[in-house]
SELOFI-511990 format. One line per field, with one value per atom (N, C-alpha, C): chain; atom name; x, y, z; residue number from 0. Coordinates in steps of 0.001 Angstrom, whole numbers, plus 500000, padded with zeros to 6 digits. Layout:
BEGIN
chaine = c(A;...)
atome = c(CA;...)
east = c(X;...)
north = c(Y;...)
up = c(Z;...)
num = c(NUM;...)
***
This chain:
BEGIN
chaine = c(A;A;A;A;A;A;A;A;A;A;A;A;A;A;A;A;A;A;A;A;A;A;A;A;A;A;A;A;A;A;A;A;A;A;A;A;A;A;A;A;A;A;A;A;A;A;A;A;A;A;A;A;A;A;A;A;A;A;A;A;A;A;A;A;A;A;A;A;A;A;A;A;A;A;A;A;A;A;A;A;A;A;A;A;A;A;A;A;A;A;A;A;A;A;A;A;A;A;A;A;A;A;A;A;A;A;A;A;A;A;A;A;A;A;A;A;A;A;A;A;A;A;A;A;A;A;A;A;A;A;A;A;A;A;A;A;A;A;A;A;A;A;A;A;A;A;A;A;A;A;A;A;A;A;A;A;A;A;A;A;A;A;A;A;A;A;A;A;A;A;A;A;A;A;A;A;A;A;A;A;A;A;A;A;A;A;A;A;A;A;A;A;A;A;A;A;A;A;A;A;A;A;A;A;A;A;A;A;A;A;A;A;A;A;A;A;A;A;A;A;A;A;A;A;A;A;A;A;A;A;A;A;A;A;A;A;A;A;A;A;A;A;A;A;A;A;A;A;A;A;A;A;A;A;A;A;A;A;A;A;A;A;A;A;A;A;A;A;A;A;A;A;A;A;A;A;A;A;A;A;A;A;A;A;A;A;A;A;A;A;A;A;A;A;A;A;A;A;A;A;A;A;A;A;A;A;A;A;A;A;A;A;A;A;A;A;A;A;A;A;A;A;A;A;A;A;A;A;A;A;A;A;A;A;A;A;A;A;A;A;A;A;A;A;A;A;A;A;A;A;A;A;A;A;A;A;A;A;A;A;A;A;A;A;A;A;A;A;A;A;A;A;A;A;A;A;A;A;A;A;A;A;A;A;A;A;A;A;A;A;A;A;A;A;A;A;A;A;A;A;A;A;A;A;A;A;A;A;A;A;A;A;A;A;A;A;A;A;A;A;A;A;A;A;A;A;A;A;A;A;A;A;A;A;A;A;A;A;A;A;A;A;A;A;A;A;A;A;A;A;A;A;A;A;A;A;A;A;A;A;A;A;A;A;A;A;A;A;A;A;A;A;A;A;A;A;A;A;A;A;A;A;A;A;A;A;A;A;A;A;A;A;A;A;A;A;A;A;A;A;A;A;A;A;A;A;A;A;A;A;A;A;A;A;A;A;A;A;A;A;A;A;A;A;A;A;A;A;A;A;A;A;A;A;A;A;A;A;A;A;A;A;A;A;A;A;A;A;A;A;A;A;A;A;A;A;A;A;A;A;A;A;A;A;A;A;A;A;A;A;A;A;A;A;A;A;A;A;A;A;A;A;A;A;A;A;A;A;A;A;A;A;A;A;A;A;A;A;A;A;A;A;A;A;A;A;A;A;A;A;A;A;A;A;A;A;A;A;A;A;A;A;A;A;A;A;A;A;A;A;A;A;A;A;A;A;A;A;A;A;A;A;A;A;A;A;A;A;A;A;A;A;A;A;A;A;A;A;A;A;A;A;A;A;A;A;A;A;A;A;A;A;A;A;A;A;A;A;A;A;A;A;A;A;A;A;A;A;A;A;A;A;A;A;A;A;A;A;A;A;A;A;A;A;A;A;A;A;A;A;A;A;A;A;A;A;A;A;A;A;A;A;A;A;A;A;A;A;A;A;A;A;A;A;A;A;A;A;A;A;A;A;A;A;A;A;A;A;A;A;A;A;A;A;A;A;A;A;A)
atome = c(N;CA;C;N;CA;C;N;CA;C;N;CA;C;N;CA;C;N;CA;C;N;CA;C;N;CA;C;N;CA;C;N;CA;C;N;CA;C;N;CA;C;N;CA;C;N;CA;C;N;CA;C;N;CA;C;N;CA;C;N;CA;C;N;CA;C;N;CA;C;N;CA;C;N;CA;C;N;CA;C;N;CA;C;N;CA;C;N;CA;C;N;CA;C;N;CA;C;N;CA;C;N;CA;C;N;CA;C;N;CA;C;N;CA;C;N;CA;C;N;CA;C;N;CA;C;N;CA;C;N;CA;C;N;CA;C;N;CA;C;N;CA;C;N;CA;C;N;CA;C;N;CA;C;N;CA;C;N;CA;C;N;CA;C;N;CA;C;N;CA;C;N;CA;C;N;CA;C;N;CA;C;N;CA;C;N;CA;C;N;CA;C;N;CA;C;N;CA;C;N;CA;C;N;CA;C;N;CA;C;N;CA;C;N;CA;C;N;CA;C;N;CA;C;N;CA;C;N;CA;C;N;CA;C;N;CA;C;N;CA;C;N;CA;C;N;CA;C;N;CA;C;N;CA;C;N;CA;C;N;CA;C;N;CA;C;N;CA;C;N;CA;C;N;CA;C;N;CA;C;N;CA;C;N;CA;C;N;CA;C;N;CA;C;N;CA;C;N;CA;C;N;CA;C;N;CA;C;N;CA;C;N;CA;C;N;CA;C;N;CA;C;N;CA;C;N;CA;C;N;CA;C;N;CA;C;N;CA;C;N;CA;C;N;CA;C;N;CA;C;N;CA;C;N;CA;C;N;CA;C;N;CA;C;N;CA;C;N;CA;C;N;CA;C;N;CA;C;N;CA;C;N;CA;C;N;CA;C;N;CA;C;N;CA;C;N;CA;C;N;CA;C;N;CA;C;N;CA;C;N;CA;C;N;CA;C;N;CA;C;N;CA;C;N;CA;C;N;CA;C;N;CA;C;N;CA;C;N;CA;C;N;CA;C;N;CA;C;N;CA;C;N;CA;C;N;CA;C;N;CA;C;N;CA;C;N;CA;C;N;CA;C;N;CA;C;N;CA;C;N;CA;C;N;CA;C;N;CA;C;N;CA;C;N;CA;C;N;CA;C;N;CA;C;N;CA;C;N;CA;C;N;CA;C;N;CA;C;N;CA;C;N;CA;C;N;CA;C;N;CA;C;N;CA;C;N;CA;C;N;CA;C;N;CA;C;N;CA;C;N;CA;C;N;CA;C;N;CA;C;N;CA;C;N;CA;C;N;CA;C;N;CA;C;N;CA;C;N;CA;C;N;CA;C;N;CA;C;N;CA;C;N;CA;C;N;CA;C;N;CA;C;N;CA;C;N;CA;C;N;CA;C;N;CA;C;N;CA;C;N;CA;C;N;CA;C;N;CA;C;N;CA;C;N;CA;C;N;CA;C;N;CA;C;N;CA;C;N;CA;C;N;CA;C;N;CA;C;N;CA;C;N;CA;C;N;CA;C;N;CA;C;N;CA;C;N;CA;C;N;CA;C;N;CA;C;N;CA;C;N;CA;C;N;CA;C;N;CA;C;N;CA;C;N;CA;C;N;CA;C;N;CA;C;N;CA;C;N;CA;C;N;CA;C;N;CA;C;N;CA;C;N;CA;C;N;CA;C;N;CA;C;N;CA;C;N;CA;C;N;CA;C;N;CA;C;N;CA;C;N;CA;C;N;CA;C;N;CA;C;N;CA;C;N;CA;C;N;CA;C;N;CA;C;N;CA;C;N;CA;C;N;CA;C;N;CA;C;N;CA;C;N;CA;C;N;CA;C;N;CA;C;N;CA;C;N;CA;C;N;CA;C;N;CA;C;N;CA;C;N;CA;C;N;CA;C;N;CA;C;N;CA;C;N;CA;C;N;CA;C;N;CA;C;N;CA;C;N;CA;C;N;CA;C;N;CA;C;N;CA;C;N;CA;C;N;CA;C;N;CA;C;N;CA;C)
east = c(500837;500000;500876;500478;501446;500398;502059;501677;501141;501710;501344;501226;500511;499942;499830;499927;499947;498791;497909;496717;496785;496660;497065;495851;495531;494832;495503;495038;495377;494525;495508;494892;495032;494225;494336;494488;493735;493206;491970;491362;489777;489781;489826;489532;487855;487550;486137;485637;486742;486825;487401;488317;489280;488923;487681;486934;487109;487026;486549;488069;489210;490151;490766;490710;491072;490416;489555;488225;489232;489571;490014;491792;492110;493696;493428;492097;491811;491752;492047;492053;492937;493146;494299;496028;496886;498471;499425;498936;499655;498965;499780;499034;500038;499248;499627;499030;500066;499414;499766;498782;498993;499529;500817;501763;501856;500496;501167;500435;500941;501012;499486;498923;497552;496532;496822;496271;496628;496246;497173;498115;498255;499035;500108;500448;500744;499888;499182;498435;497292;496886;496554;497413;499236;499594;500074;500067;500274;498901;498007;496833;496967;497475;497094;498319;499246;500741;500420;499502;499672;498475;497856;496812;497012;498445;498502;499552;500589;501370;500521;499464;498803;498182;498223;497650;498518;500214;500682;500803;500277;500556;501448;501810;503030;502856;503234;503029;503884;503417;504197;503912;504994;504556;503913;502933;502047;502428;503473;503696;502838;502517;502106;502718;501767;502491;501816;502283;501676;500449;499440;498320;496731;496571;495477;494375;494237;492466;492738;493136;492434;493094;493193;493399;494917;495637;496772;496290;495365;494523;494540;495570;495682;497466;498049;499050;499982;500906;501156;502303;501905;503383;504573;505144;506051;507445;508237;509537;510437;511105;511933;512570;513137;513311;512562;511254;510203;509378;509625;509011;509688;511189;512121;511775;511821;511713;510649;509227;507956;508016;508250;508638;509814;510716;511701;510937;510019;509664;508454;507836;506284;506993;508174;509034;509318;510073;510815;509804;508298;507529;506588;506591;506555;507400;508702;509381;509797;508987;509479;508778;506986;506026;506489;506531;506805;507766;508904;510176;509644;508691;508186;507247;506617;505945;506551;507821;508668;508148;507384;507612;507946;508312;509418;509021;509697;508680;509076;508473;507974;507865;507751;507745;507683;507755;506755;506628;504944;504100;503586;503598;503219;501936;501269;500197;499202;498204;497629;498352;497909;498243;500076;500695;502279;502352;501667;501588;501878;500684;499954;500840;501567;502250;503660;504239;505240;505797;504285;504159;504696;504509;505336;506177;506851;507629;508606;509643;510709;511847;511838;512686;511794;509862;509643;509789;510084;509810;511496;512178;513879;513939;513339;513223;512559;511885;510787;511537;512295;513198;514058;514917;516272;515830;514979;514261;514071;513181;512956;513873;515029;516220;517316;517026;518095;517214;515972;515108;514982;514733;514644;515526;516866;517595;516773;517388;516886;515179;514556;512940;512119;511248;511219;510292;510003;509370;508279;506851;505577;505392;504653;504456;503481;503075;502099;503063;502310;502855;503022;504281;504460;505052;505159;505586;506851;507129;508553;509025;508417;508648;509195;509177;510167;511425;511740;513332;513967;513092;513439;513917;513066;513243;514821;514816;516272;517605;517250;518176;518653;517760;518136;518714;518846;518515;518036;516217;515347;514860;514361;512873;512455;511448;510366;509190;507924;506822;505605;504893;504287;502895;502616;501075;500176;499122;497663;496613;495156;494013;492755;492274;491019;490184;490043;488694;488662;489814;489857;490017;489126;489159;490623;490854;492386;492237;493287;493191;493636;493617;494567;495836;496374;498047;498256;497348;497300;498170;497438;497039;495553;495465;494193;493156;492173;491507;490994;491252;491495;489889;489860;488890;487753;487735;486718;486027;486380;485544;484541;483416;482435;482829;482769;483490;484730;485471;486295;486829;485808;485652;484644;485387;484700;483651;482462;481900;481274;481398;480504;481345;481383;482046;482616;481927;481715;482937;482733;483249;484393;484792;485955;487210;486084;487091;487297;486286;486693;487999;487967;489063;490498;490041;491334;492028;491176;491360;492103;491718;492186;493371;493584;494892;496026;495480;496727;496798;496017;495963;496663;496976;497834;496453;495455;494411;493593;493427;493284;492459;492344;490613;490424;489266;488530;489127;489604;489673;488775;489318;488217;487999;487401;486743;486674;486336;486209;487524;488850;489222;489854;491130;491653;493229;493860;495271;495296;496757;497021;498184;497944;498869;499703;500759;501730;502091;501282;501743;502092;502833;503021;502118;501305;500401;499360;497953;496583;495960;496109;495237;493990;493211;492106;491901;490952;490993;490070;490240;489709;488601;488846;487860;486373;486804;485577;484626;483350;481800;482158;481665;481926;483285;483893;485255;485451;484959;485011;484717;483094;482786;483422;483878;484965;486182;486481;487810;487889;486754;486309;486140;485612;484658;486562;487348;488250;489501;489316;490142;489628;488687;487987;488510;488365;488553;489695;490777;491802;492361;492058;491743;491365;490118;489501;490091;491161;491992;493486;493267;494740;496028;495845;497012;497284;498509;499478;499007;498379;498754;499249;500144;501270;502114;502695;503438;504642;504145;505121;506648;507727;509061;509748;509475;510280;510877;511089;512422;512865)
north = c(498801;500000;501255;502310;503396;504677;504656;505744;507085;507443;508924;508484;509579;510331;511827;512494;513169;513152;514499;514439;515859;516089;517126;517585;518405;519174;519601;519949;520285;522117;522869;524645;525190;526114;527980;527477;526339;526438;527217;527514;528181;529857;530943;531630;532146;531357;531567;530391;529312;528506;528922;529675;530405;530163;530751;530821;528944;528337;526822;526429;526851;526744;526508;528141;528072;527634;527214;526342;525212;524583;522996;523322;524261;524531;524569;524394;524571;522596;521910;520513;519721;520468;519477;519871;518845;519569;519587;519593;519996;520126;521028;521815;521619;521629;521701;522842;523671;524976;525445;525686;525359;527138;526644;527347;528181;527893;528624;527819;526324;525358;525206;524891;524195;525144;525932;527314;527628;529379;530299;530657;531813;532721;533756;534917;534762;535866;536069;536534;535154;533986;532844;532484;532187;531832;532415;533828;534429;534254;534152;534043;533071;531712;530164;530202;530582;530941;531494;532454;533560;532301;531699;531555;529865;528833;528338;528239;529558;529917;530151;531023;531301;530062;529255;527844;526443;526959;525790;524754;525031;523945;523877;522917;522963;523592;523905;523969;523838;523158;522433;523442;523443;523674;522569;522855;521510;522409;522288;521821;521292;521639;520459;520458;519766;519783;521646;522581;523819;523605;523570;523221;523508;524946;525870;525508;525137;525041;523813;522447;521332;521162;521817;522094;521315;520603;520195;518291;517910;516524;515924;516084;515484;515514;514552;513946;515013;515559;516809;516146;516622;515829;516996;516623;518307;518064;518743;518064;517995;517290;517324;518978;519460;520802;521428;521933;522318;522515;521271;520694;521166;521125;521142;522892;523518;525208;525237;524847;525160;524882;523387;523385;524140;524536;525449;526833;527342;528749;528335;527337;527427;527218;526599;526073;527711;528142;529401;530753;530366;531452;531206;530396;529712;530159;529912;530261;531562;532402;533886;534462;533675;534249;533962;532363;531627;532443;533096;533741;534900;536133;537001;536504;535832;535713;534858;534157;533685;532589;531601;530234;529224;528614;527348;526738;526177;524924;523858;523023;521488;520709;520890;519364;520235;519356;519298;518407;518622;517355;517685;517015;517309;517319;517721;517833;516784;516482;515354;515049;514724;514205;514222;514826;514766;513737;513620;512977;511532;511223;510240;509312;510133;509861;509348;509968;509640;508280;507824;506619;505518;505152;504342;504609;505824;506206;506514;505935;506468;507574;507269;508667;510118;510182;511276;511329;510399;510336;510872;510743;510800;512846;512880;514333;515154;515228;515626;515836;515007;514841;515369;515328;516127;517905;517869;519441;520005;519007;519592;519957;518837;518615;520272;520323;521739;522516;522752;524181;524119;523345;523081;521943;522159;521157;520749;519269;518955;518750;519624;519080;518295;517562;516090;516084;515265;514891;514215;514954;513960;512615;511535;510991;509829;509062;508221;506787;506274;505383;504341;503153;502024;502329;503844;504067;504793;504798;505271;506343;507049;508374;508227;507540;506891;506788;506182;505439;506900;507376;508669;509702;510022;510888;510814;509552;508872;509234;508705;508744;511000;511008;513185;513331;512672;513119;513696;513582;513841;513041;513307;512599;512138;511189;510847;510975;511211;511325;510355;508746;508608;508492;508687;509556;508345;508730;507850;508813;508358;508999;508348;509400;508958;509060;509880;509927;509722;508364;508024;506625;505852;504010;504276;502782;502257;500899;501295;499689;498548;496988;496016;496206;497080;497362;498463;499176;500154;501548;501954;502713;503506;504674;505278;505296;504883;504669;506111;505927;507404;508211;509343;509805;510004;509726;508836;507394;507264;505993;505717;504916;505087;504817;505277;505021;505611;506336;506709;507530;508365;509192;508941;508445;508263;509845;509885;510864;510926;509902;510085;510011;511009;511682;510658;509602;508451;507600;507120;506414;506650;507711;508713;508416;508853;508477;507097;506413;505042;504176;504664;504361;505220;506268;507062;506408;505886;505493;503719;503070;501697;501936;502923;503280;503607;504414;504948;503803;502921;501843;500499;500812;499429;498677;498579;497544;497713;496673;496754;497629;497699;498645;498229;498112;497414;498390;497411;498129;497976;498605;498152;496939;496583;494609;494055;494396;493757;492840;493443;492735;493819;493329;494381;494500;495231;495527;496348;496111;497450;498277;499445;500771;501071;501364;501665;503393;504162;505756;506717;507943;508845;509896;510086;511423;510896;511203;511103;512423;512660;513358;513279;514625;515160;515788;515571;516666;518168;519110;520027;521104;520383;521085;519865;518235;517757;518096;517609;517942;517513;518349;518159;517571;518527;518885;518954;520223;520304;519702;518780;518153;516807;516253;515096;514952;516292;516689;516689;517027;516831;515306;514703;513389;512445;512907;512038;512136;513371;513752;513142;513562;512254;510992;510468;508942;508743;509485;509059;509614;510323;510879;509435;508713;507630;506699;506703;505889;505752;506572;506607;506971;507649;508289;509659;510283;511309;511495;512756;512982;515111;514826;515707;515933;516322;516555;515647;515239;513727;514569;514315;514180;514055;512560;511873;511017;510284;508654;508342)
up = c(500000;500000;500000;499067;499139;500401;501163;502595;501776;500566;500592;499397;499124;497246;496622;495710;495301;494490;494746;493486;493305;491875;490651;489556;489380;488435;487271;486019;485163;485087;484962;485830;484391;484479;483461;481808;481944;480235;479927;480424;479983;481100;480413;481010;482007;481268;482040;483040;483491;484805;485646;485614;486389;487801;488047;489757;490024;489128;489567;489651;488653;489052;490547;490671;491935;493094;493309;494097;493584;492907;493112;493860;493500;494385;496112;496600;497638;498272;497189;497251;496994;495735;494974;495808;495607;496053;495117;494238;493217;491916;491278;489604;488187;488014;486333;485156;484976;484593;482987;481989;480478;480639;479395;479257;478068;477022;475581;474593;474602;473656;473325;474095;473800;474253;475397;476245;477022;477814;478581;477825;478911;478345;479700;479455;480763;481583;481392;482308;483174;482512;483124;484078;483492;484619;485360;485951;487088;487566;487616;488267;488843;488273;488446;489568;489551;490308;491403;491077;492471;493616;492693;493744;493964;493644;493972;494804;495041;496100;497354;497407;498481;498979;498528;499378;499549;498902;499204;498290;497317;496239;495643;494913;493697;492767;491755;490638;489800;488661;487628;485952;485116;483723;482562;482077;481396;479727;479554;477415;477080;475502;474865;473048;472743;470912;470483;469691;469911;468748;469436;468783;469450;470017;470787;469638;468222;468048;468349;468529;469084;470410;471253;472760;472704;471907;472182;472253;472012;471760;470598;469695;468884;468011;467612;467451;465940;466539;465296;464468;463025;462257;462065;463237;463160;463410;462811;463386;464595;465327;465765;466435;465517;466450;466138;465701;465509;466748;467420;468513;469704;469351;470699;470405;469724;469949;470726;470288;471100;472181;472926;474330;475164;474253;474987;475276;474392;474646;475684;475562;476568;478203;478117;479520;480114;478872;479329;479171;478949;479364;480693;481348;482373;483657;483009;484145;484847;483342;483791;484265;484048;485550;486619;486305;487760;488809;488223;488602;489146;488404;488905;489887;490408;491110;492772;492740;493673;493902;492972;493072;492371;492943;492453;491022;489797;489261;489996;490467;490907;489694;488905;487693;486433;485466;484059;483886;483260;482687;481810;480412;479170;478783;477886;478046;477039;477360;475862;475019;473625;472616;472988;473161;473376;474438;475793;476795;476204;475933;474954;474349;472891;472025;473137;473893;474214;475582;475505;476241;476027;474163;473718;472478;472399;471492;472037;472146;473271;472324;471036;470306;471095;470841;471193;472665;473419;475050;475264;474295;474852;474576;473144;472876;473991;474258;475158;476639;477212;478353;478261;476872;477071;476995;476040;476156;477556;478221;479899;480636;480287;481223;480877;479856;479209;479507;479769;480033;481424;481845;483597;484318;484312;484891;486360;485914;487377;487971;486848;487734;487232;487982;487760;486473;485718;484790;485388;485019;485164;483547;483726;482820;482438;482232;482524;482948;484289;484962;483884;484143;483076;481654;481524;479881;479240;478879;478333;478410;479155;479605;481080;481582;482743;482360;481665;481311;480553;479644;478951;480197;481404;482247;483192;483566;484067;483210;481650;481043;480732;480700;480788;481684;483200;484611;485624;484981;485463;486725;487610;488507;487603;487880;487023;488176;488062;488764;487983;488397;487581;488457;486816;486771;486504;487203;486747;486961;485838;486315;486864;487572;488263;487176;486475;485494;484217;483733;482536;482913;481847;481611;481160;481436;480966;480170;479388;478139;479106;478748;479553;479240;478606;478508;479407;479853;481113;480228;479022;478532;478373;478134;478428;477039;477710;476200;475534;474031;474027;473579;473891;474083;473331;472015;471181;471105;472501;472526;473789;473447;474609;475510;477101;478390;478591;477660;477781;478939;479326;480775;481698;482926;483661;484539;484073;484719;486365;486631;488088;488987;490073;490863;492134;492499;493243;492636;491562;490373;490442;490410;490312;491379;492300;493832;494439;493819;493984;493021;491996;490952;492163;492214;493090;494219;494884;496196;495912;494749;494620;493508;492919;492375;493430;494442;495741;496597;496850;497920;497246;495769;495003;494786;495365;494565;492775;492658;491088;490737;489359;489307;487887;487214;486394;485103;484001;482759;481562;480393;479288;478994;479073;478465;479735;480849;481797;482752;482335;483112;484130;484638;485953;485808;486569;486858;487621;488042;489303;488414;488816;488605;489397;489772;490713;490273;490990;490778;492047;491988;492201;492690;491344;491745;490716;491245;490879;489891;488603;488001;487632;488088;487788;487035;485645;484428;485305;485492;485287;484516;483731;482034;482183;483344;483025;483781;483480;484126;485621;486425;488298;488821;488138;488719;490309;490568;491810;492809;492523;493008;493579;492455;492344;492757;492775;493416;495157;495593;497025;497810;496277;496800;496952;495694;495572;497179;497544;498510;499899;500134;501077;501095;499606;499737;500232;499492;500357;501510;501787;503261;504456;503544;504597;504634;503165;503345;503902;504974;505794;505283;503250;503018;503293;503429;503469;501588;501942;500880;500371;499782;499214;498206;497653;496436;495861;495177;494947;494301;495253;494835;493477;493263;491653;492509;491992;492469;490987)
num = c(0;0;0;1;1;1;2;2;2;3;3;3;4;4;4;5;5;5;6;6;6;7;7;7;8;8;8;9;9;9;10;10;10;11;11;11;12;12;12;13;13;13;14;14;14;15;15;15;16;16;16;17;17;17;18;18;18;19;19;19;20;20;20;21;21;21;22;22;22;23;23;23;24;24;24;25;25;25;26;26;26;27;27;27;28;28;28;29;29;29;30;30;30;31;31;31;32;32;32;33;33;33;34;34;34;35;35;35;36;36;36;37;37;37;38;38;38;39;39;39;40;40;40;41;41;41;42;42;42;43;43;43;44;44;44;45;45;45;46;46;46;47;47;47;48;48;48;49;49;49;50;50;50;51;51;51;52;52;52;53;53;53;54;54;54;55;55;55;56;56;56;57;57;57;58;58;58;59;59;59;60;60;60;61;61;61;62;62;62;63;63;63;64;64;64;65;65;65;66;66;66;67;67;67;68;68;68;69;69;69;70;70;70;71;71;71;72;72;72;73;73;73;74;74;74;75;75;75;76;76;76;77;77;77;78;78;78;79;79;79;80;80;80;81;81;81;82;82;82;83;83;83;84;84;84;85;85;85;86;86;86;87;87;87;88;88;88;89;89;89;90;90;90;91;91;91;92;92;92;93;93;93;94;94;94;95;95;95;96;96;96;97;97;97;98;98;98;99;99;99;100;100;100;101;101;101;102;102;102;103;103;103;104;104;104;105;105;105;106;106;106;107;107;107;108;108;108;109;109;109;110;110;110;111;111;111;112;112;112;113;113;113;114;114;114;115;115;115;116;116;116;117;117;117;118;118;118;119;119;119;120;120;120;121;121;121;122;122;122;123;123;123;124;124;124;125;125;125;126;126;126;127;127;127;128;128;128;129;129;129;130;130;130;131;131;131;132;132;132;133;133;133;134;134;134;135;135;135;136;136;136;137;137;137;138;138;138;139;139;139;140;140;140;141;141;141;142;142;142;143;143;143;144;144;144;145;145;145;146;146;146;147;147;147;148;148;148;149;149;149;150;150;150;151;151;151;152;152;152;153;153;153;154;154;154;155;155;155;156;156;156;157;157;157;158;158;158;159;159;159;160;160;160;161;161;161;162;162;162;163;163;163;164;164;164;165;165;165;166;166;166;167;167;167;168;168;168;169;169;169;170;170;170;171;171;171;172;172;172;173;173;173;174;174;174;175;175;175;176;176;176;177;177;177;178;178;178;179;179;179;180;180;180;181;181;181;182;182;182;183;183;183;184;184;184;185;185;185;186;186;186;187;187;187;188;188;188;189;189;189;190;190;190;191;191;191;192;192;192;193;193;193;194;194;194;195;195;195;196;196;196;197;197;197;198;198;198;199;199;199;200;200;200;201;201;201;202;202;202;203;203;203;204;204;204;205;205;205;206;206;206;207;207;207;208;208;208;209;209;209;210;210;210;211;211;211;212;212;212;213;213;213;214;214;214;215;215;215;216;216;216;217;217;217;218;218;218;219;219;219;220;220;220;221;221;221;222;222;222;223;223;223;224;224;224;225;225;225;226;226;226;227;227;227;228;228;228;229;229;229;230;230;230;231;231;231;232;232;232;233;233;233;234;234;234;235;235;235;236;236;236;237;237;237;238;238;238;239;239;239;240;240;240;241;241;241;242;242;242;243;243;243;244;244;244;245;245;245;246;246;246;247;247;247;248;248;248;249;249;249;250;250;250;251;251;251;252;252;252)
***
């Protein structure tokens, strides 16, 4: 059973959630705050900054492939340093709120479709790492638990931080089923925290086709942008609350 957990939001993509935003920084312990690529800008993230300093949270920079009309959710044919420029500038516009404002970065975690893609592509999982590692020495890499963005993060000399979600089905390869398909998101708030609570406690939890596996993670993401966010975000903190974890800002190992 893991003693402690980390559970994380994805912050300051939608200017007109903002209020709900920060209502989930009142839960979550750590953030993930869109930088450029997919959305925000910097007036989002000094907001998302200022108001997740005032409560103690982490906060992390969330890259993605630079692609704001499909939110960063879909797979770009772009090149190589094409790619490494965009994450160098969304890192390094990030850091220069972050800097004006006097808090730390705590991670990066990439955002969709890049996320995604670099689970089992380890050329883009190696690119992606050494980029972080030269824009932000040293801070840990978020990534999806089990995938190649682990070994990629080590090999830069990154942390690695791995990630699982509460409000997405998982394939039996303990990949996320992707979001065109029925069930894909788990909506009910109950649902939610129960997946949460048997992901942090090491017990299995039901995947697509009916069968099961266990996840071994770090930190628990919550989409933000989905239906009863907040709500879920409460229900999920409880759970593990009842479940006797510590929970706080996951390190990297």
């Amino acid at each position: 059973m893991t003693a402690q957990i980390d559970l994380n939001a994805d912050l300051g993509e939608m200017p007109e959630s903002a209020a709900r935003d920060i209502a989930i920084l009142n839960i979550v312990t750590s953030c993930n705050i869109a930088c450029g690529g997919h959305a925000g800008d910097a007036q989002s993230m000094a907001a998302m900054l200022a108001a997740a300093k005032e409560r103690g949270v982490a906060a992390g920079a969330h890259p993605s492939y630079p692609d704001c009309e499909h939110f960063g959710r879909r797979s770009l044919d772009i090149s190589a340093d094409s790619l490494t420029d965009s994450l160098r500038a969304q890192i390094a516009a990030f850091a220069a709120v972050a800097d004006q404002a006097e808090v730390p970065i705590h991670h990066i975690k990439p955002h969709g479709a890049l996320y995604n893609d670099m689970a089992d592509d380890a050329a883009l999982a190696k690119l992606v790492a050494e980029t972080c590692a030269a824009a932000s020495p040293g801070t840990p890499l978020v990534g999806l638990a089990g995938s190649q963005a682990e070994a990629a993060a080590h090999s830069a000399g990154l942390p690695f931080i791995a990630e699982a979600f509460v409000d997405r089905r998982y394939t039996d390869a303990a990949r996320l089923v992707p979001r065109g398909r029925d069930g894909a998101v788990i909506a009910d708030p109950a649902a939610r925290a129960a997946q949460a609570r048997a992901l942090a406690t090491g017990e299995a939890i039901e995947v697509e086709g009916g069968t099961s596996l266990r996840i071994r993670a770090d930190t628990l993401c919550l989409h933000s942008d989905s239906d009863a966010a907040l709500e879920s975000a409460a229900a999920i903190r409880a759970a593990l609350e009842e479940a006797g974890l510590t929970i706080e800002p996951a390190a990297g190992r």
